[in-house]
C-alpha positions as CSV (number, residue, x, y, z in Angstrom):
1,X,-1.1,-8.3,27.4
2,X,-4.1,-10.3,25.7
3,X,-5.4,-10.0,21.9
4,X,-8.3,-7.4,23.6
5,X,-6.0,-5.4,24.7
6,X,-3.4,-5.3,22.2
7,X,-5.8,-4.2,19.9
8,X,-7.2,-1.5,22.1
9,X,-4.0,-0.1,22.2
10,X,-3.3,-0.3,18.3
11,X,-7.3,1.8,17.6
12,X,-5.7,4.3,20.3
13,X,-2.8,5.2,18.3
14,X,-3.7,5.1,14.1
15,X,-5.7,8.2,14.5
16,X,-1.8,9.8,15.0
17,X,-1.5,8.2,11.5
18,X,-4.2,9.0,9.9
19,X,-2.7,11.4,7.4
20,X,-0.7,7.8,6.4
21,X,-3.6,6.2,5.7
22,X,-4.5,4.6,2.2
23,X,-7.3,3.0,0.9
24,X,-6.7,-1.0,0.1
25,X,-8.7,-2.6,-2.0
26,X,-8.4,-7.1,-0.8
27,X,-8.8,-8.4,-4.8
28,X,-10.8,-11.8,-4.9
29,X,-10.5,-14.3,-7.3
30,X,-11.3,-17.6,-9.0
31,X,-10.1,-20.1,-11.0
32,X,-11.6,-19.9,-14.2
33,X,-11.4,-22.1,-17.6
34,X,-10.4,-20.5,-21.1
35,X,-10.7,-22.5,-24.2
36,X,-9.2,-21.3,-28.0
37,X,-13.1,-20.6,-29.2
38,X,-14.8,-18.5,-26.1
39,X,-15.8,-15.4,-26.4
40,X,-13.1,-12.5,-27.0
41,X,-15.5,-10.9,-24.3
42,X,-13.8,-13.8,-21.7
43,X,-10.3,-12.5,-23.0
44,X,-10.9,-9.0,-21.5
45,X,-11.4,-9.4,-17.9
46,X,-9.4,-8.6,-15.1
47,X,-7.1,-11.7,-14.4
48,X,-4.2,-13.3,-12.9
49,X,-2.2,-15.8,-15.9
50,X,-4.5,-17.6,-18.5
51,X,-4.9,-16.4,-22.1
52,X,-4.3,-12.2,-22.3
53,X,-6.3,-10.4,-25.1
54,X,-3.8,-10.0,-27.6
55,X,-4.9,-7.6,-30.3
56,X,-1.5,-7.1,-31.7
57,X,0.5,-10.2,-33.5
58,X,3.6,-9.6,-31.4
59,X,4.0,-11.9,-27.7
60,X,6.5,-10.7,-26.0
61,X,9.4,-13.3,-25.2
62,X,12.1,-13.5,-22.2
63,X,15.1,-11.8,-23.6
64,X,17.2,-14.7,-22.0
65,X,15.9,-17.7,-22.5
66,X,13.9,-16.5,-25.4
67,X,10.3,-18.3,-24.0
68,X,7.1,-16.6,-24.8
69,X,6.4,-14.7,-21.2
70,X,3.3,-15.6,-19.2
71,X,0.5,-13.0,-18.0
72,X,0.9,-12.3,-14.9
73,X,-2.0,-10.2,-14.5
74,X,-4.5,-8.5,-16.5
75,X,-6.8,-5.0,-15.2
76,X,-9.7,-3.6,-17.0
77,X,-9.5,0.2,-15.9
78,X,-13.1,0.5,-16.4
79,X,-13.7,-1.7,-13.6
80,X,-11.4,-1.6,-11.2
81,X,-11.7,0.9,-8.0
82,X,-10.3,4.8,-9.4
83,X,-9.5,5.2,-5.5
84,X,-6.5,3.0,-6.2
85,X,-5.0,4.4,-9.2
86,X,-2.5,7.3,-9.3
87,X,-3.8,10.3,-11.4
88,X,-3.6,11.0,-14.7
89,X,-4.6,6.8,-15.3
90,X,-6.3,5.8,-18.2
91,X,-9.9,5.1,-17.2
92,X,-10.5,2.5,-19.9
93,X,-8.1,-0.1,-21.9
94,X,-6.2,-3.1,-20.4
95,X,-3.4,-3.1,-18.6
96,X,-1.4,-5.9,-18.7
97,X,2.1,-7.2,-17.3
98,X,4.1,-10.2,-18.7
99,X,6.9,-12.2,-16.7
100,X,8.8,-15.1,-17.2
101,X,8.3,-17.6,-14.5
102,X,10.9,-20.1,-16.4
103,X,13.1,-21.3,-13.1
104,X,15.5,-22.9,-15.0
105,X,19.4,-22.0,-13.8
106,X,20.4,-21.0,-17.4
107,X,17.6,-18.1,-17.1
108,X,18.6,-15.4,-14.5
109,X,16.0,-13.4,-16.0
110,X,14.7,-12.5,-12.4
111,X,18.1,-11.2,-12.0
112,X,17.4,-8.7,-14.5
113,X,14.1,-6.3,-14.2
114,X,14.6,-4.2,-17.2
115,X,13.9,-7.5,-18.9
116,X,12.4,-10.6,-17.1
117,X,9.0,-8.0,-17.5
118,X,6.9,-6.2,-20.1
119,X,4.2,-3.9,-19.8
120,X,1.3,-3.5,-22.2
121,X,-1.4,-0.9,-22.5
122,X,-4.4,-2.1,-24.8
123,X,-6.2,1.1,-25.4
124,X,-10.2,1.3,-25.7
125,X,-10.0,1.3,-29.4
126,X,-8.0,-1.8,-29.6
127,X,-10.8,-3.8,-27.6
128,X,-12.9,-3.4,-30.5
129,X,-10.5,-5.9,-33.0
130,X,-10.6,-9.5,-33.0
131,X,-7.7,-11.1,-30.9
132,X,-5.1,-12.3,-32.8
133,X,-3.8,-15.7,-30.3
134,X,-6.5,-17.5,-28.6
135,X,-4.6,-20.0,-27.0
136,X,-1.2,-19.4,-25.7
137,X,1.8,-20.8,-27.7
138,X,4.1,-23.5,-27.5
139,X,6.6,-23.2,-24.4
140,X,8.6,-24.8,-22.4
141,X,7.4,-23.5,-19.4
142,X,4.5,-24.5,-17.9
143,X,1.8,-22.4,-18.6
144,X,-0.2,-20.4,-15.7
145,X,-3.7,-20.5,-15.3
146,X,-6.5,-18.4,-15.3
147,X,-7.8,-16.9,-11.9
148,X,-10.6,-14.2,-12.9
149,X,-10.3,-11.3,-10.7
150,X,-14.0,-11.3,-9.2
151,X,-14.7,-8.5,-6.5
152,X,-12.2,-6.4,-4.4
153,X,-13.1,-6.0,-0.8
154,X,-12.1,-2.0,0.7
155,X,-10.4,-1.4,3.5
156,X,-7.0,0.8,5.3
157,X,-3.8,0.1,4.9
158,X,-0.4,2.2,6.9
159,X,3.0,1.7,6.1
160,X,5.6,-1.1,7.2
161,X,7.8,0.2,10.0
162,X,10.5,1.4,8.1
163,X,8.6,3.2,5.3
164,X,6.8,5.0,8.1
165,X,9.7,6.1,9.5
166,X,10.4,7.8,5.9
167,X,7.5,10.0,6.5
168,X,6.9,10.9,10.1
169,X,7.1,15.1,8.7
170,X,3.7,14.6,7.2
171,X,2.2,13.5,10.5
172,X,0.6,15.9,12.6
173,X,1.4,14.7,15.9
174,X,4.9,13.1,17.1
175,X,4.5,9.4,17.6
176,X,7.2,7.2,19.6
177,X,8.9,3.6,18.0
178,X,6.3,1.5,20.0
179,X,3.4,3.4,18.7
180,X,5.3,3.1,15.1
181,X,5.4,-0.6,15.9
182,X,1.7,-0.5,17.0
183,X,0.7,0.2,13.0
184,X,2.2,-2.9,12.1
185,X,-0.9,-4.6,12.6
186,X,-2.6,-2.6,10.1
187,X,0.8,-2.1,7.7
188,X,1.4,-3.5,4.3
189,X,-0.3,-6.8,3.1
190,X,1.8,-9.1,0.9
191,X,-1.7,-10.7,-0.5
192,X,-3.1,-9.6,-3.5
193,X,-4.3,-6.4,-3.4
194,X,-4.9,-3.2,-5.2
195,X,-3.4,0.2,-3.7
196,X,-2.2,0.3,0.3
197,X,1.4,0.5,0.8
198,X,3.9,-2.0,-0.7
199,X,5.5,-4.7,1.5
200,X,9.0,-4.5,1.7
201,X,11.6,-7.0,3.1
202,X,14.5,-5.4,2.1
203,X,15.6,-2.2,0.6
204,X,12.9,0.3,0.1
205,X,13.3,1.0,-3.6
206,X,10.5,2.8,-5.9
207,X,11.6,2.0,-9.5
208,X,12.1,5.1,-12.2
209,X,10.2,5.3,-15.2
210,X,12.7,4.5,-17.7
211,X,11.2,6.8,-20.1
212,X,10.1,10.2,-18.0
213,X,12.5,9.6,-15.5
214,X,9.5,10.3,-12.7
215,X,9.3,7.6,-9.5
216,X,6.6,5.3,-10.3
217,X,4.3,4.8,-7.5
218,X,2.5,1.3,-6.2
219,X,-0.2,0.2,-8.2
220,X,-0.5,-3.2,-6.8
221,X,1.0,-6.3,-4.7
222,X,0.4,-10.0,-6.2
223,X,0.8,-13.0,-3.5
224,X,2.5,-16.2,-3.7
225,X,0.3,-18.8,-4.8
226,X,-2.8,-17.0,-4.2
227,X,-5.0,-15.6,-8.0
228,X,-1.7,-16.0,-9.5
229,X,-0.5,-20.1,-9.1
230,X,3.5,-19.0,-8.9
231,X,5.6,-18.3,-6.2
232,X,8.0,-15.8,-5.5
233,X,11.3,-16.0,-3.7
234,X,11.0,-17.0,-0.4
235,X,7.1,-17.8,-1.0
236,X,7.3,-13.5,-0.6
237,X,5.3,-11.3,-3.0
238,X,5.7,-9.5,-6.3
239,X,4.7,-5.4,-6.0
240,X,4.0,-3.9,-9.0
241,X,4.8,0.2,-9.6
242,X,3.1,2.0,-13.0
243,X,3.7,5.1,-14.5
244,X,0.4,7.0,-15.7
245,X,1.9,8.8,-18.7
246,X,3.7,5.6,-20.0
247,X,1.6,2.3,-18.9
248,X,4.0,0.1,-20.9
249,X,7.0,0.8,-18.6
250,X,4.6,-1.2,-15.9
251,X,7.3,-3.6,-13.8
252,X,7.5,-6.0,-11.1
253,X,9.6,-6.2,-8.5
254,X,10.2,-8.6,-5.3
255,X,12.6,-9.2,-3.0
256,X,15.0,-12.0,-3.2
């Protein structure tokens, strides 16, 4: 069978998963320079690593190796697609999400998600104060760049195999594995991206809120070495889940 046709026969079949289907948003980026006396305008965009607007005098630190934790990303929720976001999200503030990216063997804080993450929710009224770090401090890690999150490019996205699989009851019409199989052209990305359907290699796990107890649902998938210049195990991808009613429980997880 050629490209042509294989594709033929992959249109022919995702109208069977239609009710599947979730909007993706491809997120573009560029590397951008931040310096301690720009603008606290600069601060505020959408971002993977640099400097994070930091209204409040506390950064968090790696509970391990006790290292001030990089940004990992950054959203403005006034400017990112709503199409993406689960309901009930804030429509304005920042959300941010802090890791530590320290690799060194006495750190197993990868090993530990309630902890090698934090979550942060900077709320429309603190945007109005003055930043309180404009630089990031002292570390021994290496610190991680800024890539400015530019555009965001639409398109579908279906499920990987196995997730699919999970919910064949809300499909209308009975599909076979080959058709299942079919979808995986247009299944989970592991780029950076905003919505779709998370890419799993192992174990399908949706984390819990740790405060309402409620699943929390995909918010977004960050890429090895793509806006964010780090690399997961295995060169994989890091998928982060949020919960609407408590943005600071935000977390990360990837497969190892």
């Amino acid at each position: 069978m050629n490209n042509t046709e294989h594709q033929e026969r992959v249109a022919a079949v995702l109208p069977k998963f239609a009710p599947l289907a979730r909007p993706m948003y491809k997120i573009k980026s560029e590397p951008r320079a931040e310096t301690p006396d720009c603008p606290s305008e600069d601060l505020k965009v959408s971002k993977f690593g640099g400097i994070p607007f930091m209204p409040r005098a506390d950064w968090p630190k790696c509970a391990h190796c006790s290292q001030p934790l990089e940004l990992l990303v950054q959203l403005d929720l006034s400017k990112i697609p709503r199409k993406t976001l689960p309901e009930d999200m804030p429509e304005t503030g920042l959300l941010q999400l802090f890791f530590c990216p320290n690799t060194d063997a006495e750190c197993v804080c990868d090993m530990d998600e309630d902890k090698w993450t934090v979550g942060r929710y900077i709320s429309a009224e603190e945007l109005t104060r003055e930043p309180v770090f404009r630089e990031m401090p002292e570390s021994e890690v290496d610190h991680i760049p800024c890539h400015a999150i530019t555009g965001f490019e639409e398109t579908t996205e279906y499920p990987m195999p196995e997730e699919c699989e999970e919910h064949l009851d809300e499909l209308e019409e009975e599909v076979t594995p080959d058709e299942i199989m079919l979808v995986c052209d247009c299944a989970a990305s592991e780029s950076d991206k905003l919505g779709g359907w998370p890419c799993w290699l192992d174990e399908i796990i949706y984390p819990e809120c740790p405060v309402c107890g409620s699943e929390m649902p995909h918010l977004m998938t960050v890429g090895s070495e793509e806006g964010l210049e780090w690399a997961f195990s295995d060169g994989g991808c890091g998928r982060i889940f949020v919960c609407p009613h408590h943005l600071e429980a935000t977390t990360l997880s990837f497969d190892s």
